[in-house]
Chimera marker file (.cmm) of the C-alpha trace (Angstrom):
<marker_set name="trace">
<marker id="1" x="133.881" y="115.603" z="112.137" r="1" g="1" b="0" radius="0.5"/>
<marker id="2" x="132.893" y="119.349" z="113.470" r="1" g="1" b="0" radius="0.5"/>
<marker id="3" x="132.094" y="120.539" z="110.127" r="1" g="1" b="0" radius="0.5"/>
<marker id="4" x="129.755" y="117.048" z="109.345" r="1" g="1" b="0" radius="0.5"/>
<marker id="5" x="128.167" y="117.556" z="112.592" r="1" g="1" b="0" radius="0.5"/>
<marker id="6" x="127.070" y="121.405" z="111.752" r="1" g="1" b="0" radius="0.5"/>
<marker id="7" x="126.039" y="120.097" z="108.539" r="1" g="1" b="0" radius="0.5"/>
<marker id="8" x="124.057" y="117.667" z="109.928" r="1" g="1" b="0" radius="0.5"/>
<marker id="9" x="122.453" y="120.326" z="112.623" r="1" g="1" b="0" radius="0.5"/>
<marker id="10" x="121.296" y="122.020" z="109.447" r="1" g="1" b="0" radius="0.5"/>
<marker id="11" x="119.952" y="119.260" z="107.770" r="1" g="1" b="0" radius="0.5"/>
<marker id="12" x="117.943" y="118.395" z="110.575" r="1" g="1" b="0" radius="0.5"/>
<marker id="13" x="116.711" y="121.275" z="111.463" r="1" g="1" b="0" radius="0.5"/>
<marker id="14" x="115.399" y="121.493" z="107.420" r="1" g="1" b="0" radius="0.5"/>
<marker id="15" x="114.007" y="118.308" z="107.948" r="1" g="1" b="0" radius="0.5"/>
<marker id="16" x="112.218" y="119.706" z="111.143" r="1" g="1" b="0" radius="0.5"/>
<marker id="17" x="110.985" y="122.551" z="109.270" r="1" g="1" b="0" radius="0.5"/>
<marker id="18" x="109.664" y="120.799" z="105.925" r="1" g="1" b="0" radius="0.5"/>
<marker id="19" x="107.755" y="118.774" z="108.461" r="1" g="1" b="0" radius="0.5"/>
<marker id="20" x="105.628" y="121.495" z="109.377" r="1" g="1" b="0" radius="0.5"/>
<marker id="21" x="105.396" y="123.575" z="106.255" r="1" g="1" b="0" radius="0.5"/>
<marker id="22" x="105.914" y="123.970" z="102.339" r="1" g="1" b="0" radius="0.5"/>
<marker id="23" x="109.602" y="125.664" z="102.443" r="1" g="1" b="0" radius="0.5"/>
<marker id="24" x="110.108" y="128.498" z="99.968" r="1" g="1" b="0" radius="0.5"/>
<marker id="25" x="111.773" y="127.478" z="96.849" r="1" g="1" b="0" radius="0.5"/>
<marker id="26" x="115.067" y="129.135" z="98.077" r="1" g="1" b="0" radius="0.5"/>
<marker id="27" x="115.331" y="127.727" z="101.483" r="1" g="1" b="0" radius="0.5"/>
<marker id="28" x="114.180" y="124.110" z="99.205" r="1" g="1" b="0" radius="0.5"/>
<marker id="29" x="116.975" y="124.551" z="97.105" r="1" g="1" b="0" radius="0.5"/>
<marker id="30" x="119.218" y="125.255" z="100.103" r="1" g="1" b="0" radius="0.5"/>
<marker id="31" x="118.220" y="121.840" z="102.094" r="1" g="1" b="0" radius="0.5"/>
<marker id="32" x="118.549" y="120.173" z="98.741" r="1" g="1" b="0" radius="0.5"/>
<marker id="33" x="121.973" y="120.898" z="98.229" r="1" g="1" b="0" radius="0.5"/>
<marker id="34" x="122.946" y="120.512" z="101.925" r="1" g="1" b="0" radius="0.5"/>
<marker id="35" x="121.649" y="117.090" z="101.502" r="1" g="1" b="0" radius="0.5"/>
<marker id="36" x="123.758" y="116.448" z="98.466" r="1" g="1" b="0" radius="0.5"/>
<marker id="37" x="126.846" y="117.949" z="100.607" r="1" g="1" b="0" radius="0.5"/>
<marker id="38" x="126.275" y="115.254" z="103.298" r="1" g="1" b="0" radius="0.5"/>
<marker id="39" x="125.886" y="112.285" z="101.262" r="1" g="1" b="0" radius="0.5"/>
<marker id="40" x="129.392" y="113.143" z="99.439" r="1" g="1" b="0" radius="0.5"/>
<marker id="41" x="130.529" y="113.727" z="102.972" r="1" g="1" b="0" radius="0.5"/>
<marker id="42" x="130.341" y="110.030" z="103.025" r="1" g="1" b="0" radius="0.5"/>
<marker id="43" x="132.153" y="109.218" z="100.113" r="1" g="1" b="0" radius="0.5"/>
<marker id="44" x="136.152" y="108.324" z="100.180" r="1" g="1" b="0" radius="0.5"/>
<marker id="45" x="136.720" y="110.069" z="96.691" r="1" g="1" b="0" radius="0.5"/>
<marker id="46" x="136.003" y="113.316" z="95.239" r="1" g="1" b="0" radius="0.5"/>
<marker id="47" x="132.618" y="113.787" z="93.812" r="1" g="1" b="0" radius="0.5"/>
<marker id="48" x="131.795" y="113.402" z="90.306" r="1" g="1" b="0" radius="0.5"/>
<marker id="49" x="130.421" y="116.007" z="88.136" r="1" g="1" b="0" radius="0.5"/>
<marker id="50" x="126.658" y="116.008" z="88.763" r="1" g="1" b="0" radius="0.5"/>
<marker id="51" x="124.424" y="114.505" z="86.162" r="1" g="1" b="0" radius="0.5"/>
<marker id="52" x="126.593" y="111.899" z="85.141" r="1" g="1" b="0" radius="0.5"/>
<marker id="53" x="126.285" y="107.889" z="86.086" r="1" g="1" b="0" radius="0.5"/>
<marker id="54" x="129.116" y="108.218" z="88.491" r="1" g="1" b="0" radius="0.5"/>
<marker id="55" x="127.448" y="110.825" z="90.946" r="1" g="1" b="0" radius="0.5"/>
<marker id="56" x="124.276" y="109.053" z="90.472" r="1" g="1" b="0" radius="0.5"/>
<marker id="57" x="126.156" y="105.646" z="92.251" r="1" g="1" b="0" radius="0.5"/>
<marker id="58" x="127.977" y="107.899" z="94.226" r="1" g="1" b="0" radius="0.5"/>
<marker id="59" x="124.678" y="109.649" z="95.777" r="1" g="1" b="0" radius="0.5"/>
<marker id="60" x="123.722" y="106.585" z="96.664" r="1" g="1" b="0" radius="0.5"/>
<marker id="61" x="126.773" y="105.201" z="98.238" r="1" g="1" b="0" radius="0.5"/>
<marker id="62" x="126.521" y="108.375" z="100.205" r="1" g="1" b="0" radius="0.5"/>
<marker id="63" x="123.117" y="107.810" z="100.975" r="1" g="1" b="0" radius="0.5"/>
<marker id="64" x="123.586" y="104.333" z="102.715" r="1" g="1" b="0" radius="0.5"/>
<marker id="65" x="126.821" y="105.942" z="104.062" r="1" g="1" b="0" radius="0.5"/>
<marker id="66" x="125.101" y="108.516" z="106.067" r="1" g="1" b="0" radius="0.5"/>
<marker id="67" x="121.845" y="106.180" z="106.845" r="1" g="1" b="0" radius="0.5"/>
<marker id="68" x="124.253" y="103.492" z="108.822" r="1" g="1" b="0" radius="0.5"/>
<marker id="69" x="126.006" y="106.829" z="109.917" r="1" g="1" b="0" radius="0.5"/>
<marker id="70" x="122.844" y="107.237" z="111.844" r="1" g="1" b="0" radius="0.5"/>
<marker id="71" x="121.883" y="103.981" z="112.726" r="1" g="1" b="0" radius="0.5"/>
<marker id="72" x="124.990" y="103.760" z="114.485" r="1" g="1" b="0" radius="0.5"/>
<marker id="73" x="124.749" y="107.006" z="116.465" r="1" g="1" b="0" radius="0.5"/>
<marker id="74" x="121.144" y="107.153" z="117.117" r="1" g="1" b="0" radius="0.5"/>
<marker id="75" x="121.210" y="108.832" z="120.554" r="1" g="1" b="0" radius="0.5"/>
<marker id="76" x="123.384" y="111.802" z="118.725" r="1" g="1" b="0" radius="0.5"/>
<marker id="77" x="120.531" y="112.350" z="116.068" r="1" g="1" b="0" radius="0.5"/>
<marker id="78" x="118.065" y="112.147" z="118.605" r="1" g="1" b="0" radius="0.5"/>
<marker id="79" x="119.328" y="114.964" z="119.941" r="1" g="1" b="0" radius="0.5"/>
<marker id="80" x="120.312" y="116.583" z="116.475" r="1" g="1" b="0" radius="0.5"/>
<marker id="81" x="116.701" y="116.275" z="116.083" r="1" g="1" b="0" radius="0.5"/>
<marker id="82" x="115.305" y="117.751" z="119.090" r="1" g="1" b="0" radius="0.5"/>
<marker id="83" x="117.496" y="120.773" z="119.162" r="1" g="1" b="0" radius="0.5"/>
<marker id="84" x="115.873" y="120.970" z="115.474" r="1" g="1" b="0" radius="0.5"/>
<marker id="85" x="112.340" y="121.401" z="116.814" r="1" g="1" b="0" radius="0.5"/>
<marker id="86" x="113.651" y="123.554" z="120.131" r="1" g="1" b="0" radius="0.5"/>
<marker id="87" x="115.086" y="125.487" z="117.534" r="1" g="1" b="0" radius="0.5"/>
<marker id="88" x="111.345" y="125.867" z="115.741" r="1" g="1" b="0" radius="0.5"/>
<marker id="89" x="109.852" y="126.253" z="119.334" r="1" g="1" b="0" radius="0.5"/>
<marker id="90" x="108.879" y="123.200" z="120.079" r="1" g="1" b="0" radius="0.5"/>
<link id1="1" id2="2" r="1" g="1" b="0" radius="0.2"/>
<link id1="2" id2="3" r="1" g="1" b="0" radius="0.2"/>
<link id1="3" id2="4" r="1" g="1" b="0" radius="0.2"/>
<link id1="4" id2="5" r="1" g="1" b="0" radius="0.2"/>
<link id1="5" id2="6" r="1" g="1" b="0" radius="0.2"/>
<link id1="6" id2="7" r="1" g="1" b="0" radius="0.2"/>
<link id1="7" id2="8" r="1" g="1" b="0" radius="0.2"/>
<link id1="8" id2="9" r="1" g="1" b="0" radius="0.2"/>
<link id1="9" id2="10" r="1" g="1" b="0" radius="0.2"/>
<link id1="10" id2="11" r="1" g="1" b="0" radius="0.2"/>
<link id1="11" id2="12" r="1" g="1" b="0" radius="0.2"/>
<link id1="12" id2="13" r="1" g="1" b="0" radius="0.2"/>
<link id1="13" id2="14" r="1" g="1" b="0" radius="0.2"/>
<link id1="14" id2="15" r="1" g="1" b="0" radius="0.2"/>
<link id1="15" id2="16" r="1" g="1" b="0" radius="0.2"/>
<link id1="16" id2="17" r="1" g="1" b="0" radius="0.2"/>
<link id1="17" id2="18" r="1" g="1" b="0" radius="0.2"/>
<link id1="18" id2="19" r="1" g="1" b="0" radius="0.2"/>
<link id1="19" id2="20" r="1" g="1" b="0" radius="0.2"/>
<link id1="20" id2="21" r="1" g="1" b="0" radius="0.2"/>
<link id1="21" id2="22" r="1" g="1" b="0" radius="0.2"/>
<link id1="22" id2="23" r="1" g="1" b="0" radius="0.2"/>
<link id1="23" id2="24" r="1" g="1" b="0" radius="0.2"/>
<link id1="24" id2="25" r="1" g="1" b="0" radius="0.2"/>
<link id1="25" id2="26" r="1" g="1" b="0" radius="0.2"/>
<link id1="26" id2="27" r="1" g="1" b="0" radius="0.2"/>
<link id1="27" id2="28" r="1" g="1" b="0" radius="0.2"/>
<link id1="28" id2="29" r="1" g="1" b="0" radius="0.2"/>
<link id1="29" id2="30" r="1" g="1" b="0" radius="0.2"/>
<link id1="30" id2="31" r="1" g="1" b="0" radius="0.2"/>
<link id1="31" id2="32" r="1" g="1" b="0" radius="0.2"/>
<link id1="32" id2="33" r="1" g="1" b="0" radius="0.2"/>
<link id1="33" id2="34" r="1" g="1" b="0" radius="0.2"/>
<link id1="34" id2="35" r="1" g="1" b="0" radius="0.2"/>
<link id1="35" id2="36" r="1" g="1" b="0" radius="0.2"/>
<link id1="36" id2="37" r="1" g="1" b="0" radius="0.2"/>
<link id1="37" id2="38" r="1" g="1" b="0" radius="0.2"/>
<link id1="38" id2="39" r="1" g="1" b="0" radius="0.2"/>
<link id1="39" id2="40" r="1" g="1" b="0" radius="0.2"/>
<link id1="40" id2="41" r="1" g="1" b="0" radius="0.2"/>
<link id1="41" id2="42" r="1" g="1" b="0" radius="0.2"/>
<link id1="42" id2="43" r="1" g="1" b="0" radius="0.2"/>
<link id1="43" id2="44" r="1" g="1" b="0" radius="0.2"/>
<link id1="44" id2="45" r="1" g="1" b="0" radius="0.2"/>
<link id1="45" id2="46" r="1" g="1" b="0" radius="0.2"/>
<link id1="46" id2="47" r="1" g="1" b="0" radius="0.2"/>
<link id1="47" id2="48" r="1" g="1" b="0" radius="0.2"/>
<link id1="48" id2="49" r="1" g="1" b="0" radius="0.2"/>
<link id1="49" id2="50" r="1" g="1" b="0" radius="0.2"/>
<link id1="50" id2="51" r="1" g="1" b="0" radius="0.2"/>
<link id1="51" id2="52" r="1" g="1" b="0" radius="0.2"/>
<link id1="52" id2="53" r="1" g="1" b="0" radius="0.2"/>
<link id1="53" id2="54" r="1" g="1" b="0" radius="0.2"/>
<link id1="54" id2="55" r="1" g="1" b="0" radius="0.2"/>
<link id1="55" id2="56" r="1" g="1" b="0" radius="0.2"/>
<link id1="56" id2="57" r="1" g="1" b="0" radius="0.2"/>
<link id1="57" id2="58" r="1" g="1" b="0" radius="0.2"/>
<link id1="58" id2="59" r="1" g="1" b="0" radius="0.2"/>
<link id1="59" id2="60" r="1" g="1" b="0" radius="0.2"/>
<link id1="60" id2="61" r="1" g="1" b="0" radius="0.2"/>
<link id1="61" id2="62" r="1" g="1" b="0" radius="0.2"/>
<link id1="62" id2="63" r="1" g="1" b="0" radius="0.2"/>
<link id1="63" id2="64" r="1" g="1" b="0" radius="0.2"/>
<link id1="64" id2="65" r="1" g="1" b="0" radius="0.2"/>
<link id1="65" id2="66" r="1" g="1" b="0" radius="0.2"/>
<link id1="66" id2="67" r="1" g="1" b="0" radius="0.2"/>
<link id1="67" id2="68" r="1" g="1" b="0" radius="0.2"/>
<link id1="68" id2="69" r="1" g="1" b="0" radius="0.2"/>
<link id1="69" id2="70" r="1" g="1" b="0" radius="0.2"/>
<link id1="70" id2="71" r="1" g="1" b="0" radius="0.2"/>
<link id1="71" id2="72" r="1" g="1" b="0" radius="0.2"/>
<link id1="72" id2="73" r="1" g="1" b="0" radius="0.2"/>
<link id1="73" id2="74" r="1" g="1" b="0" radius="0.2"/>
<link id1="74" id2="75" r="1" g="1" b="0" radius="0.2"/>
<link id1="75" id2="76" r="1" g="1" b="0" radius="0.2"/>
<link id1="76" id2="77" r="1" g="1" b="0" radius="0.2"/>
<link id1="77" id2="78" r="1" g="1" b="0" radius="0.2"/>
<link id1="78" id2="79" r="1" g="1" b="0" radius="0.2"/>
<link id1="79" id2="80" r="1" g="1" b="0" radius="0.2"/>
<link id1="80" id2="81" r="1" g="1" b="0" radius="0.2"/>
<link id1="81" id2="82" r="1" g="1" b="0" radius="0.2"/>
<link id1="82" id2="83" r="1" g="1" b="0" radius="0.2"/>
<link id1="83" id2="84" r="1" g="1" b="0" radius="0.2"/>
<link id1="84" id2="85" r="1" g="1" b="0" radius="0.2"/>
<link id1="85" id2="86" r="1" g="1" b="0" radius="0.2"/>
<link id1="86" id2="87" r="1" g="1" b="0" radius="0.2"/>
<link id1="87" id2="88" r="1" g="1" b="0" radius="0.2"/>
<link id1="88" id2="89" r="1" g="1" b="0" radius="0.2"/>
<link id1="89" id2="90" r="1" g="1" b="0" radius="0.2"/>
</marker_set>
């Protein structure tokens, strides 16, 4: 759970930071893929090679496994959040 919780940090803080500006492609690509990390994260098989139909459902699954994720914890990613935009000086 420590290493989905730093992830999530992360992904926050990217969120945080797209909010107030265009990212750079390489910091873009970098959220991007975190994002894909965390979704799999959520998954209770190994991922599938990307492209194909099966990581397509699979991103997905891991999608609506990380939104109820949240919805369940929402005081924890209310504070994921706001460390995000301390983090940006806010």
């Amino acid at each position: 759970m420590t290493k989905i919780l730093a992830m999530m940090s992360l992904y926050y803080f990217c969120e945080a930071s797209a909010a107030e500006r265009m990212l750079p492609l390489d910091e873009a690509m970098a959220c991007a893929q975190l994002y894909d990390s965390i979704k799999i994260a959520f998954l209770d098989e190994p991922a599938a090679p990307t492209g194909t139909p099966e990581r397509i459902a699979q991103n997905r699954l891991g999608y609506r496994g990380f939104k109820a994720w949240e919805a369940a914890h929402p005081d924890l990613v209310a504070t994921l959040r706001a460390s995000a935009r301390r983090q940006l000086g806010h």
